[in-house]
GURO-76706 format. One record per residue (C-alpha): x, y, z; residue in three letters. Coordinates in pm, whole numbers, plus 32768, in hexadecimal, padded with zeros to 4 digits. Layout:
XYZAla ...
//
This chain:
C7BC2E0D9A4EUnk C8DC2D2E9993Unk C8A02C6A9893Unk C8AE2B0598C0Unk C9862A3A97FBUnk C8F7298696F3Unk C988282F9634Unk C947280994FEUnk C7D227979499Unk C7A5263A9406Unk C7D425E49284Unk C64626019280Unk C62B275192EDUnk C5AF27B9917FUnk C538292191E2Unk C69D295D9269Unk C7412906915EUnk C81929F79092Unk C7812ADB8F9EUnk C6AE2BC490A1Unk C7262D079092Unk C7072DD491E0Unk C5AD2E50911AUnk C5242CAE910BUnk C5BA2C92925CUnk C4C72DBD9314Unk C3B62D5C923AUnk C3D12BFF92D4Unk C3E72CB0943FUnk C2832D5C9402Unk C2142C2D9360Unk C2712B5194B0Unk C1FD2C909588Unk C0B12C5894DEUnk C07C2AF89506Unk C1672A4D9626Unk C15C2B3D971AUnk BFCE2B60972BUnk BF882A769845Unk C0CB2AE7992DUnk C06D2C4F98C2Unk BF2F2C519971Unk BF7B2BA89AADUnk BFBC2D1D9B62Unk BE482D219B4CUnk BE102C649C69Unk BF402BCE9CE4Unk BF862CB19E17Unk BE1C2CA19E84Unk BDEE2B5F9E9CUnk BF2B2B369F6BUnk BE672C06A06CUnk BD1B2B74A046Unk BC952AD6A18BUnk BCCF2982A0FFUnk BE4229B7A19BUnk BE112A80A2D7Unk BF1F2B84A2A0Unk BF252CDFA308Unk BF942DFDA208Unk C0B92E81A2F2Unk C20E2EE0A25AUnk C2B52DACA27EUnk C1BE2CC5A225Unk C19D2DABA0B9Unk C2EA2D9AA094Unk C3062C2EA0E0Unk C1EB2C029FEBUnk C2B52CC89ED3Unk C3F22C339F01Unk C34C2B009EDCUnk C2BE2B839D9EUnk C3F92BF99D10Unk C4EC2A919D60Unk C3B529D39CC7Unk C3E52A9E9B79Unk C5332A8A9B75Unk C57729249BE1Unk C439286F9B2AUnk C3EC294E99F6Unk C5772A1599ABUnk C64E28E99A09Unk C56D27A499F2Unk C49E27E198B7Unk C54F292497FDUnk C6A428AD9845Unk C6C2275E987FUnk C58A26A897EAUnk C58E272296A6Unk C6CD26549653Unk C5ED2552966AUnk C57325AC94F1Unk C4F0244B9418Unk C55924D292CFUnk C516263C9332Unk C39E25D59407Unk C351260E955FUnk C25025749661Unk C2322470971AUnk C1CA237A9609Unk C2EE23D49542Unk C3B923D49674Unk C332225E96B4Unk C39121E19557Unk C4EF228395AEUnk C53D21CD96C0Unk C47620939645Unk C5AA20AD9554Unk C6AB2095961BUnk C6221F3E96C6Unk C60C1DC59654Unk C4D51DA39562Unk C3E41CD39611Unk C48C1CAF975BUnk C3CC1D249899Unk C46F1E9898CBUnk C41A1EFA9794Unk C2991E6497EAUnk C2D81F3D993CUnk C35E20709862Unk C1E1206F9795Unk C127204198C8Unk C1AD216A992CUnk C1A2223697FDUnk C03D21CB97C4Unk BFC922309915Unk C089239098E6Unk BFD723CB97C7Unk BE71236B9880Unk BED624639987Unk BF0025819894Unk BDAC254B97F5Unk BD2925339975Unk BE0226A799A9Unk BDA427149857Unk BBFC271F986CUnk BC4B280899BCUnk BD5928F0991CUnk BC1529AD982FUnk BB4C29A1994CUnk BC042A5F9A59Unk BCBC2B5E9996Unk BB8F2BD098F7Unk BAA72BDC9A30Unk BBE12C969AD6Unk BBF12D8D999CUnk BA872DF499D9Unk BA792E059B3CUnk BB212F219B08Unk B9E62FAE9AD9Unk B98B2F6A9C5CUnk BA7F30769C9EUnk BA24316E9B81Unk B8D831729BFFUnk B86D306A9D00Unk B700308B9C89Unk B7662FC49B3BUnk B7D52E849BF3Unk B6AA2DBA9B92Unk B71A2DE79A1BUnk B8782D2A9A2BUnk B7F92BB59A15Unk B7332C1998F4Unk B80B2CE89826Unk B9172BCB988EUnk B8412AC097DFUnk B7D92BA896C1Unk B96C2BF29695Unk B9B32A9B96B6Unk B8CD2A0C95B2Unk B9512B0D94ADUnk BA9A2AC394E2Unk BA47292794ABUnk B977296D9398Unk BA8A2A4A92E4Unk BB66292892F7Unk BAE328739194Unk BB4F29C59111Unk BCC4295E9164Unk BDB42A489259Unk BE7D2A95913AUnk BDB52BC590DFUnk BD812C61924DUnk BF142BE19279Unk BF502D1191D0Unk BED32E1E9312Unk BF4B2D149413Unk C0B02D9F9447Unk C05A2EF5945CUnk BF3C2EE29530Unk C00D2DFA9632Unk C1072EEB95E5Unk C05F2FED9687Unk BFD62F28977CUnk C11A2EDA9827Unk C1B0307697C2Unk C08430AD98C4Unk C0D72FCD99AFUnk C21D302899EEUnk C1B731D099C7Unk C0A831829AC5Unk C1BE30B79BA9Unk C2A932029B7FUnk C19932DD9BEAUnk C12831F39D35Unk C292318F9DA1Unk C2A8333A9DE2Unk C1AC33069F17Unk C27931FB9FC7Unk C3D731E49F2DUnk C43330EDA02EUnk C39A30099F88Unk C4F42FC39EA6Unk C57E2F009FDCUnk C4842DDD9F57Unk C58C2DAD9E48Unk C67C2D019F79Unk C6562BA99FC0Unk C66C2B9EA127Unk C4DE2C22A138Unk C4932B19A080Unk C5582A3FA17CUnk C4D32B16A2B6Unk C3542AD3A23FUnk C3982961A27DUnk C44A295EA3B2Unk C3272A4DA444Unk C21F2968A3C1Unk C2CF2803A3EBUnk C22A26F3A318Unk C1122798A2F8Unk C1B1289CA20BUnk C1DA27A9A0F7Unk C04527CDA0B9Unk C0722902A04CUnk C13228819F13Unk BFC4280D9EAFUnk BFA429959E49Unk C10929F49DD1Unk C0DB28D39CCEUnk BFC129CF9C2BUnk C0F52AB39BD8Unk C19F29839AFCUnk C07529019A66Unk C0C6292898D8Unk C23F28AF991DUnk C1F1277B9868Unk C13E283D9722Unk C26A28E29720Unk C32027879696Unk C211270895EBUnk C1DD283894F0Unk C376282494F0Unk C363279D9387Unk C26928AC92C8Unk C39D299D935FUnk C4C0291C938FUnk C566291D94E8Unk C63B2A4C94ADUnk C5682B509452Unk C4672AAF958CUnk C59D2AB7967DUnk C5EA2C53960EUnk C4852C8B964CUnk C4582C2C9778Unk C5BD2CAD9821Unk C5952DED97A9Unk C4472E319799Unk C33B2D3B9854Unk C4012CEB9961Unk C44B2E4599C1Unk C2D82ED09994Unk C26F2D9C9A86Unk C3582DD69B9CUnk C3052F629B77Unk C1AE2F1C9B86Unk C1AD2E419CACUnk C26F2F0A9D68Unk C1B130319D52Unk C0502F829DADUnk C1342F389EE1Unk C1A230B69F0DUnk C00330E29EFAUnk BFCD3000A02AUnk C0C43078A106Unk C05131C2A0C6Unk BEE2315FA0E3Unk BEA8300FA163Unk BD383007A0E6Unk BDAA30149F91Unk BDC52EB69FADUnk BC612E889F4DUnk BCDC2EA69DDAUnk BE1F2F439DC6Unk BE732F599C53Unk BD4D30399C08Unk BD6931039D2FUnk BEC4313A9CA7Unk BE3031D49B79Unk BDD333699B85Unk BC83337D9B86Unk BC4D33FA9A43Unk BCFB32F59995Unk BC4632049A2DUnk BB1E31AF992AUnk BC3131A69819Unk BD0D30C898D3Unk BBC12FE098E8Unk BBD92FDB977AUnk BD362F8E9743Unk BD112E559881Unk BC4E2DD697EFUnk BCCF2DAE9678Unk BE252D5C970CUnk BD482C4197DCUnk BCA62BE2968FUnk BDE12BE395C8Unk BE602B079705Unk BD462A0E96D5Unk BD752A149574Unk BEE8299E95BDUnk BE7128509678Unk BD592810959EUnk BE3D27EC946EUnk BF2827309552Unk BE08263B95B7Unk BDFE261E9424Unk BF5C25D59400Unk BF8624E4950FUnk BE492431947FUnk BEF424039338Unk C013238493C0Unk BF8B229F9483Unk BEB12233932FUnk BFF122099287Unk C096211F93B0Unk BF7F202893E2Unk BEC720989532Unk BD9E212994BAUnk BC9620DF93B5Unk BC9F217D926DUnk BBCF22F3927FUnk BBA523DF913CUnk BC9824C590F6Unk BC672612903DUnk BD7426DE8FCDUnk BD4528558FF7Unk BE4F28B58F32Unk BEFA28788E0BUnk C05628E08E51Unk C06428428F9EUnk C06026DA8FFAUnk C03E27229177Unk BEF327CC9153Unk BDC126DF91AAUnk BC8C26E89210Unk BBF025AA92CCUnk BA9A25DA92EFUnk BA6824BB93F8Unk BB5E255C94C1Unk BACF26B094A1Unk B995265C94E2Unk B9C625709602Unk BAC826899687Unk B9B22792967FUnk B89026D0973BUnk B99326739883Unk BA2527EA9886Unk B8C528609853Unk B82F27979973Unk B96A27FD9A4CUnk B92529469A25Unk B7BC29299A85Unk B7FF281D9BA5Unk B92928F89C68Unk B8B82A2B9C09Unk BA072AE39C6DUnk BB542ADF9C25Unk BBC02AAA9D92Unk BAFD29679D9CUnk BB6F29139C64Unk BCEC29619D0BUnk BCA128599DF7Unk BC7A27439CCCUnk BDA127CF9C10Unk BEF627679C0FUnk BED4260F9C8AUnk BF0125979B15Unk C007269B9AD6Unk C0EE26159BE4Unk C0B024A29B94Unk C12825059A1FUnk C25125969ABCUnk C2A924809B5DUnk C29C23A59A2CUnk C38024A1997BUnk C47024709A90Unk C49623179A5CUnk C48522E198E4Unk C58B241A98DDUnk C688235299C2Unk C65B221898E2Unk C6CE22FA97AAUnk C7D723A19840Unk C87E227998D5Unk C85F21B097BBUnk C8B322AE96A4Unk C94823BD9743Unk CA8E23499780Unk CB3324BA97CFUnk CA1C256A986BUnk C99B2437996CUnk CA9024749A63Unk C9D825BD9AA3Unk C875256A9A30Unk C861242F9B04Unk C8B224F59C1EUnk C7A926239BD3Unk C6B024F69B8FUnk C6D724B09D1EUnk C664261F9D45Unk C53B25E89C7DUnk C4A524C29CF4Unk C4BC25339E4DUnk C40926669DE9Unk C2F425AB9D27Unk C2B424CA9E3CUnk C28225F39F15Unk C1B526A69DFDUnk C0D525459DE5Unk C091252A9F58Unk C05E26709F98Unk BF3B265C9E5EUnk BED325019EC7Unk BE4B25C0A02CUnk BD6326769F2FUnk BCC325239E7AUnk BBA5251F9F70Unk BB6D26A89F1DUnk BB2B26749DC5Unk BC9725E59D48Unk BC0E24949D45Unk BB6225009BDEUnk BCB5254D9AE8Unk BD2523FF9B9BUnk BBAE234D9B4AUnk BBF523B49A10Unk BD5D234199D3Unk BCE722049A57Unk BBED21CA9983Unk BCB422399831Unk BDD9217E98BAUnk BCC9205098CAUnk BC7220789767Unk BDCB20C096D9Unk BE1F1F6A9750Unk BD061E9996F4Unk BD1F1F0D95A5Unk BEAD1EBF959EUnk BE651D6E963BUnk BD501D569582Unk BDDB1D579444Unk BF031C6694AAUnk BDE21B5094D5Unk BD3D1BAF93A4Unk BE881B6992D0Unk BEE71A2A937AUnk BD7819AD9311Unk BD821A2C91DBUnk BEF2198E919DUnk BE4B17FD923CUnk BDAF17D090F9Unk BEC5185F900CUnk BF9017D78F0EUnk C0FC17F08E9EUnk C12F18C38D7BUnk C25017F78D1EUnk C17716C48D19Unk C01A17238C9BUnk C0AC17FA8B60Unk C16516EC8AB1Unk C05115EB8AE2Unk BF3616F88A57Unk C01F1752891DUnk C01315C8890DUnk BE9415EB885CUnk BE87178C8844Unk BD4A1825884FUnk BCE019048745Unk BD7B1A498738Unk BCE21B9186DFUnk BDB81CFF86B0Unk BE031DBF8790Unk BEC51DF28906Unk BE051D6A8A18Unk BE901DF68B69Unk BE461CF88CA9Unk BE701D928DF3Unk BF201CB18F14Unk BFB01CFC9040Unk C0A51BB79036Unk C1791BCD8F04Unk C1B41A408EEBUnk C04C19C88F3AUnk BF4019918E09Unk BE4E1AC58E42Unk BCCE1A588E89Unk BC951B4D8D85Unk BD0D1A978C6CUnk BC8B19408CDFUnk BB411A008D01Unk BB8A1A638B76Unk BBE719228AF3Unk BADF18638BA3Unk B9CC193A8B52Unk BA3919E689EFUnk BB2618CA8961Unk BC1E19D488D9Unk BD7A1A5E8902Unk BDCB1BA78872Unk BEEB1BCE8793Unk BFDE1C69888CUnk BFA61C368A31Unk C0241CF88B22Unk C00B1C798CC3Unk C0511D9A8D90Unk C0B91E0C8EB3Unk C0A21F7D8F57Unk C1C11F959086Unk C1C720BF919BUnk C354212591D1Unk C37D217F930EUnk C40F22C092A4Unk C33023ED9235Unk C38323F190C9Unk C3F422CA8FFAUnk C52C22FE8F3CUnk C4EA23028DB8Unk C5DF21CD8D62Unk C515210D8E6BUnk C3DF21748DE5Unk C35E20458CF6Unk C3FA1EDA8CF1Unk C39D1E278BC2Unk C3F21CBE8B92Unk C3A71BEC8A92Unk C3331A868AFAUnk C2DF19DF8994Unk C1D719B4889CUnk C16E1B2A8899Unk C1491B218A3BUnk C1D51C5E8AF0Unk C2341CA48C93Unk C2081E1C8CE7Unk C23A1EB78DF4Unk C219201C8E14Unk C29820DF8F4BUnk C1FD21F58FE8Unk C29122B59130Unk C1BF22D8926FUnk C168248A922DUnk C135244B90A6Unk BFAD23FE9019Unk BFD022BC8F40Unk BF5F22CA8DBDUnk BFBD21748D53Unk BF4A21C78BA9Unk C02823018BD9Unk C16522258C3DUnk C11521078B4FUnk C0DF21FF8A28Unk C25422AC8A62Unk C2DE212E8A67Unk C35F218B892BUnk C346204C8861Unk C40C1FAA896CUnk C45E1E318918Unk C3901E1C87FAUnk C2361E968897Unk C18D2000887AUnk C0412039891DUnk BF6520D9882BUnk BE3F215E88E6Unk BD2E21068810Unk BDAB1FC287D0Unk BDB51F638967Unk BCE11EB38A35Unk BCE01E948BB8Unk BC951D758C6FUnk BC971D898DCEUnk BBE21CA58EFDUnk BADB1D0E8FC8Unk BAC81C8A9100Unk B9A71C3F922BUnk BA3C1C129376Unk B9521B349453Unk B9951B2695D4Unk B9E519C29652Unk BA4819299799Unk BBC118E5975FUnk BD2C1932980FUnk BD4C1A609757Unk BCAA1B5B9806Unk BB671B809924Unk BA241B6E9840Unk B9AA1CBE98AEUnk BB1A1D4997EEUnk BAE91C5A96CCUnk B9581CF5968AUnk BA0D1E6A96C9Unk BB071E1F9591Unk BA061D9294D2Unk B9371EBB950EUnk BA8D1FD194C5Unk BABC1EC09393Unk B9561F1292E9Unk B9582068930EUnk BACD20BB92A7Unk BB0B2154916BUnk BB7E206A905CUnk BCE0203B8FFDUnk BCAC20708EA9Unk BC2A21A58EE6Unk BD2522018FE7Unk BE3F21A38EEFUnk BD7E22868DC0Unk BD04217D8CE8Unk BBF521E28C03Unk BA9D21648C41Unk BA82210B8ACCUnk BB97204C8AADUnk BB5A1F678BD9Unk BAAF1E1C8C06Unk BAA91DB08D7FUnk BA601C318DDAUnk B9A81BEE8F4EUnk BA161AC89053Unk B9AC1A5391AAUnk BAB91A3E92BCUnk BAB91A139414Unk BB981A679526Unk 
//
């Protein structure tokens, strides 16, 4: 297989920049081996099988297998080698991937404010619902399809795979507090074996039926359709099980880099896949009953209980993948405004990326839990998967085309083109899934709905709350030079007021001076800004400017993938301007607001009683921003929207 050309990776591809030897380089392969390729890695599992599963009325005859398989193989290479691996991961926001990052992209490259870039976050924000809709079934069906290998071991332990499932699930959720960082370190060569056996086992099956190699030509592919008509586009509903994980592959793009993730998977996943594939399909055409579950019939027989084993830590490891994904998508959604505040942990302290979000966790563990125990198998579980997975696709499509034509001034003449391509292929891969909602696909969608409903509530939300909040505010520029007309007493010390408009009066310090009657000696209003970019440069870090009479504006910058410590970032200000933050001589003053529902324009009550609700029980800012509970004084108001 040739090599595809790469261009050169954006100026945020940090991972790829110089300085890794070809040592850092293959340790980065086994690290994105470990971690990226666990949800793809495990699709052989059940894949093929469902593809022949009654739900599509086809008969395991030679074409039709090799119809099936070339379908396989031009999904791989078209949606995961050239979309994602190749031509996707151009798409890099300061070195991040996913569709959030891919969103603030291509929100870039629009007019701030005007109605595309409104369209571009209604998409992004509904991609990003989808994957947590994909994401609680991902844990679910690899697992259960891991331990159903114990059906064919011995058939008299098939009662024990929904429980072990559920006892292997809730381990794996409640290791999570723990931080990945520690089992990280078994991930890539555990995967790594996993997909050595995959393509040894697709060596040893191809031998029974080596005709099976003429699935690699097109024209099956082709043939399948024209034998089946229309109808044959249903059958994309199961082929999109052999993609599923294409996205991960972008959105763990910036723990890796895209160069050592691109190596891995042309010369190493992507060859164990195809292998693999192709010889469950030798199996079948040798043995057309070995359809009933034809990657463990594939395995000798005395390799079988050990190949249970390693299923099903390559399906944990896989789960593992998309639960820290869920995290990281969850933070960055924190960071951009569509989601209420949660608390963070950090599970490491060398790296940033490594969180734990025990909302998320939690809530993640109860829905895969009760899918497990509602379904009960993986093929009904195959019959709710991948209607999430192709909507996400789609999204990419479309963001991806706004990026490259705007930005990629070289490449577009060839992207735009391939874009075409894609679309037509996710709208096939979306009806062919939307046939299954009324199977069970209607829950990943119920649940993308439902986030989707959330996400922007508490966006809109928090638009209304601000432009009540700012009715009632004063000018800085006119309420400081009539207060130092009669100054109130002023005590030492730096007190810090927290305001999301940087030229209104904070409540806060009305709140102070009404109630306390005092100023302190040095007063800082400021303001905490997400860059749409995942790490804010340093010289854009802190803005200090001094208005007069001992009164500061700050404004500290974070980026959308970094955890905000606002003491951290005013402590290294350095004595800028004439103002160092000592922390023991700092005070916080931040507002506290209670939203109350009312009947206005803004948004139907029943929204306007959900934010309130999201609004009480999100975490506080100044804890979100690391402000120390000792040093803080919050002041309450009333406001309705």
């Amino acid at each position: 297989m040739s090599t595809p050309k790469i261009p050169p990776a954006g100026n945020g591809a940090r991972a790829d920049a110089a300085g890794h030897g070809q040592v850092g380089l293959a340790g980065l392969m086994m690290g994105a081996i470990g971690v990226v390729f666990g949800d793809i890695g495990t699709s052989p599992l059940y894949t093929l099988r469902e593809a022949f599963s009654p739900h599509y009325g086809l008969t395991a005859n030679h074409d039709t297998v090799l119809g099936i398989l070339s379908l396989v193989f031009w999904a791989l290479m078209l949606v995961v080698t050239v979309k994602y691996v190749t031509i996707i991961m151009r798409a890099d926001n300061e070195g991040e991937g996913g569709i959030m990052a891919l969103m603030a992209l291509a929100q870039r490259t629009l007019p701030k404010g005007s109605k595309s870039a409104y369209g571009v976050g209604i998409l992004g924000v509904f991609g990003a619902a989808l994957f947590f809709g994909d994401g609680v079934i991902t844990p679910a069906i690899s697992v259960l399809s891991a331990l159903e290998g114990l059906e064919v071991v011995a058939p008299e332990l098939g009662a024990w795979v929904v429980p072990l499932t559920v006892v292997v699930l809730v381990a794996l959720f409640a290791s999570q507090r723990f931080g990945s960082h520690r089992m990280g370190k078994v991930f890539g060569p555990i995967t790594g074996t996993w997909f050595l056996s995959l393509a040894a086992l697709g060596v040893l099956n191809i031998t029974h039926a080596p005709q099976v190699l003429h699935a690699l030509n097109p024209m099956w592919a082709v043939e399948f359709f024209l034998v089946h008509q229309w109808h044959g586009i249903f059958i994309l509903g199961a082929v999109v099980l052999a993609v599923t994980g294409g996205e991960a592959i972008y959105t763990d793009m910036g723990h890796f880099g895209a160069k050592p993730i691109r190596y891995a998977w042309y010369y190493f996943v992507l060859p164990a896949l195809v292998l693999n594939y192709l010889g469950q399909g030798a199996l079948v055409l040798e043995d057309p009953a070995a359809i009933r579950n034809p990657f463990y019939v594939g395995v000798p027989e005395w390799a079988r209980m050990p190949m249970v084993v390693l299923a099903t830590a390559a399906t944990v490891i896989a789960s593992q993948s998309v639960i820290t994904g869920a995290f990281s998508v969850t933070r960055q959604a924190m960071q951009l405004g569509y989601i209420p505040r949660m608390h963070t942990k950090h599970t490491s302290r060398d790296t940033i990326g490594q969180i734990y979000i025990p909302a998320v966790n939690w809530g993640m563990m109860v829905v895969v839990i009760a899918l497990v125990l509602a379904f009960g198998n993986s093929s009904s579980l195959a019959t709710a998967y991948g209607v999430s997975v192709s909507g996400t696709m789609l999204i990419d499509t479309l963001l991806l085309a706004i990026v490259a034509q705007a930005t990629w001034k070289h490449l577009r003449r060839w992207v735009l083109p391939l874009c075409v391509v894609f679309v037509i292929g996710d709208i096939g891969f979306v009806i062919a899934n939307g046939a299954k909602i009324l199977q069970g696909g209607w829950f990943p969608l119920a649940v993308g709905v439902v986030l989707f409903t959330l996400l922007r509530t508490w966006r809109r939300g928090r638009e209304l709350l601000r432009e009540e909040m700012q009715k009632g505010g004063i000018q800085l520029e006119s309420f400081l030079p009539g207060l130092m007309l009669a100054p109130p007493v002023r005590v030492p010390g730096t007190a810090v007021f927290l305001t999301a408009e940087k030229g209104v009066v904070p409540h806060a310090l009305l709140h102070n001076l009404k109630h306390n009657k005092v100023l302190h000696e040095r007063n800082v209003f400021l303001t905490v800004d997400t860059l749409r970019v995942p790490y804010a440069p340093s010289e854009r870090r802190l803005q200090i400017d001094a208005i007069g009479d001992d009164f500061y504006r700050v404004v500290v910058r974070f980026g959308f993938m970094e955890t905000p410590d606002v003491p951290l970032a005013l402590m290294r200000s350095c004595d800028q301007d004439g103002i160092a933050f000592d922390p023991m001589e700092t005070t916080y003053f931040a507002n506290h607001e209670t939203v109350v529902a009312a009947a206005r324009g803004g948004m139907p009550v029943w929204r306007d009683k959900l934010f309130a609700f999201m609004h009480r029980n999100a975490a506080p800012a100044t804890g979100f921003f690391r402000i120390p509970g000792n040093r803080l004084v919050e002041l309450g108001s009333q406001v309705e929207i």
